[in-house]
C-alpha positions in Angstrom: 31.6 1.5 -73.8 29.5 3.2 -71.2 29.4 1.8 -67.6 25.7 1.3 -66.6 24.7 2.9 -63.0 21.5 0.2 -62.8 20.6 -3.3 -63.9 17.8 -3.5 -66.7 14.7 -5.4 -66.2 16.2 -7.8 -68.8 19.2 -8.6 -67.2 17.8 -9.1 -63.6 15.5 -11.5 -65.5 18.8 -13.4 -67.1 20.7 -13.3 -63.6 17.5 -14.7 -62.0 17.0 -17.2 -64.8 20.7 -18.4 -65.0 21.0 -18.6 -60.4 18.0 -20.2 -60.0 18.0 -22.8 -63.0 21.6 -23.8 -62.8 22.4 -26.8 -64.1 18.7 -26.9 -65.6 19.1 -24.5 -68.5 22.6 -23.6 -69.9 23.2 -19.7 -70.0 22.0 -19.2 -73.6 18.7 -20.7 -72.8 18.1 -18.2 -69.8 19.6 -15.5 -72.0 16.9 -16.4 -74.6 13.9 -16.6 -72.3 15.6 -13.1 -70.5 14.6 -11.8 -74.2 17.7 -11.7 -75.7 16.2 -13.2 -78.8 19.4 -12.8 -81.2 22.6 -14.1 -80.6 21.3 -15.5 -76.9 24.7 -17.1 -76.7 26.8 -14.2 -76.9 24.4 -12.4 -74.9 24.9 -15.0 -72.2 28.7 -14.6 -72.5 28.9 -10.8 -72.3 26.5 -10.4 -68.9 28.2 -13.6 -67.3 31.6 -11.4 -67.7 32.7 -8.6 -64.9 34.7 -6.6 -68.0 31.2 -6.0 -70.1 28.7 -6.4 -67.2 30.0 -5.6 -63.7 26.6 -4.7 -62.7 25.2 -8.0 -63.7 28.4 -10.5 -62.7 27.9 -8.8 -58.5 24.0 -9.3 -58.7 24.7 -12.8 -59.9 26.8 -13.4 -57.0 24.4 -11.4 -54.5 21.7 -14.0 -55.8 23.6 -17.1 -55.3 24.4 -16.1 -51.6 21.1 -15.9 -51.0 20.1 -19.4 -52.4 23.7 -20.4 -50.4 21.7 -18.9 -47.1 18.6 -19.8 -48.1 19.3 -23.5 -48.2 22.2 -23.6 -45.2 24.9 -24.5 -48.2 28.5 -24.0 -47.2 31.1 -26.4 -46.8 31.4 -26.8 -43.4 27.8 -28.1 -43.3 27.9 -29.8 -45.8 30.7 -31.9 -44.4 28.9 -32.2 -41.3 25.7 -33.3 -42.9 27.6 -36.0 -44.7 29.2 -37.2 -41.6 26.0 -37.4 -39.8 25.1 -39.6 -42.4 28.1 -41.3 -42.3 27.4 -42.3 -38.5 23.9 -43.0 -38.7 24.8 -45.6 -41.6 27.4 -47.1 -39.7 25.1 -47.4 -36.4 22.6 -49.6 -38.6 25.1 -51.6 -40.6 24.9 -49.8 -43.7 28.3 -50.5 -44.7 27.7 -49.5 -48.5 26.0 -46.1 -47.6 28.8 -45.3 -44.5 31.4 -45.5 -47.2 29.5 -43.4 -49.5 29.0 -40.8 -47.3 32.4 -40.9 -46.5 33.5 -40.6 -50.2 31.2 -38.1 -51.1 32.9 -35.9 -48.0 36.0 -36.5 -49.4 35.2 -35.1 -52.8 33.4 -32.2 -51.5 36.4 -31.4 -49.0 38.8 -31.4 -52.5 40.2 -34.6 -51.1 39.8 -36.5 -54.6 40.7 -35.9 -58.2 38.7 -36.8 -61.0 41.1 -37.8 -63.7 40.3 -39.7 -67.3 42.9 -40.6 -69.5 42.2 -40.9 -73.3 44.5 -43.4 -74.6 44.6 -43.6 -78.7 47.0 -45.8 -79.3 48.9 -48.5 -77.0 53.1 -49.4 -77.1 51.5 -53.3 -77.5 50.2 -52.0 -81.4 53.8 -50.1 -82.1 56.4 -51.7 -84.6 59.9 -51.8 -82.8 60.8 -48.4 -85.1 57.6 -46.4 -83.6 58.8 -47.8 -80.1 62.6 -45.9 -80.8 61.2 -43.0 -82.1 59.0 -42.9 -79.3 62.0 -43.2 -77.0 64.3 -40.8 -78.5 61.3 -38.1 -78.5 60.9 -38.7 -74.8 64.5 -38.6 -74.1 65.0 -35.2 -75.9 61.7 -33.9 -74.7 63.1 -34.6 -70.6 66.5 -33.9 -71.3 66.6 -31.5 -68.7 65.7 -34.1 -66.2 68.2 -36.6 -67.4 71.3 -34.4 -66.8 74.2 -36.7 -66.3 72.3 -40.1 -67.9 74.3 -41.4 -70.7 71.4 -41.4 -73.3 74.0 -44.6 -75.4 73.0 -46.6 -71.8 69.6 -46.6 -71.8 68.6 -47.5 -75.4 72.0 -50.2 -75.3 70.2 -51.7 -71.9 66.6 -51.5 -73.4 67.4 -53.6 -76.7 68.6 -56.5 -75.1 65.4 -56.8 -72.3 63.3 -56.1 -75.3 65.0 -59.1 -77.6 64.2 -61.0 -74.3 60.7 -60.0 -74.2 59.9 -60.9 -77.7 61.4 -64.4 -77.3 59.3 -64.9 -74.1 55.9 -63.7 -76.1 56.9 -66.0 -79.0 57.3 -68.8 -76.6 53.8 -68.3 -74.8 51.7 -67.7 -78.6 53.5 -71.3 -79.4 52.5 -72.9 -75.9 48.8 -71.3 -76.7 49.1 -72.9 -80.1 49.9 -76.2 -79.1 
């Protein structure tokens, strides 16, 4: 594959499309209206990449400085701006927005993580054989953290607190019962 020396109309029309649209259209659909009628997708996916489309990745990037310029977005003002409204919210009592301010500087400094945890089953819905299997799966899967743990003392000292455990759930389903 040829290197090209200059950008065709068509793909300063998809770089202009995708920088000034984001997160209006998706890539394909400003590949599309670009003119790349077939296969807009894959079109989208080969100029977005520096290996295919050099010339087309650094104009991208040369258009979204500008808009960064354009519109005074970095993060240093950003953080700023959000800590003037911080104070102004605090001046006035705004409790609610001071804190929101301050969380949204947090975020945009990195300061927070954004984690979701899909659970699809819980150890409460496990019969007592899932819950050993379970066990011995982790305990071979860390073994190289457990170096020196007797692996006979953990699942001797787990049985017994477990017995206990069931006992104390059969006591409190009867005292619900009653």
């Amino acid at each position: 594959m040829t290197q090209q020396k200059r950008l065709t109309d068509q793909q300063k029309k998809f770089a202009e499309l995708l920088v000034y649209n984001e997160g209006r259209k998706s890539a394909a659909e400003c590949a599309y209206e670009a003119g790349y009628k077939t296969r807009a997708r894959q079109a989208a996916s080969e100029l977005r990449n520096p290996k295919y489309s050099p010339l087309v990745v650094q104009y991208i990037g040369e258009l979204r400085k500008e808009v960064q310029e354009k519109h005074g977005i970095d993060l240093d003002r950003h953080l700023g701006e959000l800590a003037k409204l911080r104070d102004d919210a605090v001046k006035k009592g705004a409790w609610s927005a001071a804190i929101n301010a301050e969380v949204a500087r947090g975020k945009a400094g990195g300061l927070y993580v954004d984690q979701k945890l899909v659970m699809t089953k819980n150890l409460d819905s496990m019969s007592e054989e899932e819950l050993e299997g379970k066990l011995k799966q982790i305990l071979s899967d860390h073994k190289t953290l457990l170096e020196g743990v007797d692996y006979e003392d953990i699942t001797e000292e787990s049985s017994p607190s477990s017995e206990h455990n069931q006992e104390e759930t059969h006591s409190d389903q009867k005292t619900i019962q009653s």
